[in-house]
C-alpha positions, 0 to 999 in steps of 0.5 A: 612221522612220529608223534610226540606231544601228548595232545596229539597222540591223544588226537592220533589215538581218537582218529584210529579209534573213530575211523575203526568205528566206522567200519566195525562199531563193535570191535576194539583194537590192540595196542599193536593195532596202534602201534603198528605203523610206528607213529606211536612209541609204546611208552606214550600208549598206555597213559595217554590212554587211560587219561582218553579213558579218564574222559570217558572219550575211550572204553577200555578193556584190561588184561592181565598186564596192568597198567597195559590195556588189553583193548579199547573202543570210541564212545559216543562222547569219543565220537561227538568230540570227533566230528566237532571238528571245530571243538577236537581241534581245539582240545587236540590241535592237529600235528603240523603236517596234517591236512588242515595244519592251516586251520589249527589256529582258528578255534582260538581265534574263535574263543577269541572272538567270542571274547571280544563280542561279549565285551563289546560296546554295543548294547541292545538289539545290536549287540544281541545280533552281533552275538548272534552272528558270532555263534553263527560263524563258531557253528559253520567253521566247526563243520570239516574244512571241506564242507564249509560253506565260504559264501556263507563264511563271508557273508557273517563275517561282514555282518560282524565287521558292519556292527561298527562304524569305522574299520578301527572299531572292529574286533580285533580278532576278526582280521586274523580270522579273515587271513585264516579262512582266506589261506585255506580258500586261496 
């Protein structure tokens, strides 16, 4: 499979890297290394990079063949971006294909969602709640697919829903989230 968009070469790139990481925090990889298996085009490596570099999500070591580098490592921002699954999915969506292809959607539904809680018409205690378990549903679906909790999942989300009266007054993205998540559990 070969990547081409930018945002999921530089994924490709921080998943070699962390998986490198932790098997040998100290070593640094090739560009050969990356280029071994032939999902990466050479021409792609070095400026998709340099701008990992230029987010300090990468250290890179340079040779003599600028703009080429000689070797690269994950930083601990690399490697918090990783594990954040919920936020690496939204900087660099999964490739379609990839094993949770089904899940790509959901960080935006979340901003989303975030969205329409802030501008919702409760006031008070209410709308502190619904804030509350809004951040709360972000926090447990940031977690890798195979660690979530569903019971948990489905308990806040119907906490969500019970902030308003009637079915039509619920945030509108809450529905599309529920699909998401049911895809992945059925």
């Amino acid at each position: 499979m070969k990547v081409s968009h930018p945002k999921s070469i530089r994924r490709r790139l921080l998943t070699i890297l962390y998986e490198r990481y932790l098997q040998d925090p100290l070593d640094m990889l090739t560009p050969e290394d990356f280029l071994e298996d032939g999902a990466l085009h050479r021409e792609d490596l070095a400026a998709n990079m340099h701008y990992l570099h230029d987010r300090n999500l990468v250290e890179l070591m340079m040779g003599y063949n600028p703009p080429m580098f000689a070797a690269a490592r994950i930083t601990a921002d690399g490697i918090d971006l990783v594990e954040n699954r919920f936020e690496f999915n939204l900087r660099f969506p999964p490739e379609p294909g990839e094993e949770e292809e089904d899940m790509a959607d959901l960080p935006r539904l979340m901003e989303q969602l975030t969205a329409e809680a802030d501008f919702s018409p409760l006031d008070g205690e209410a709308r502190a709640s619904l804030l509350r378990d809004v951040q709360f549903l972000r926090d447990e679906v940031a977690r890798p697919v195979h660690r979530w909790r569903m019971p948990v999942i489905e308990t806040v989300l119907g906490w969500i829903a019970a902030n308003f009266a009637h079915p039509d007054e619920t945030l509108p993205s809450l529905p599309r989230i529920r699909e998401t998540i049911a895809r992945r559990d059925g």
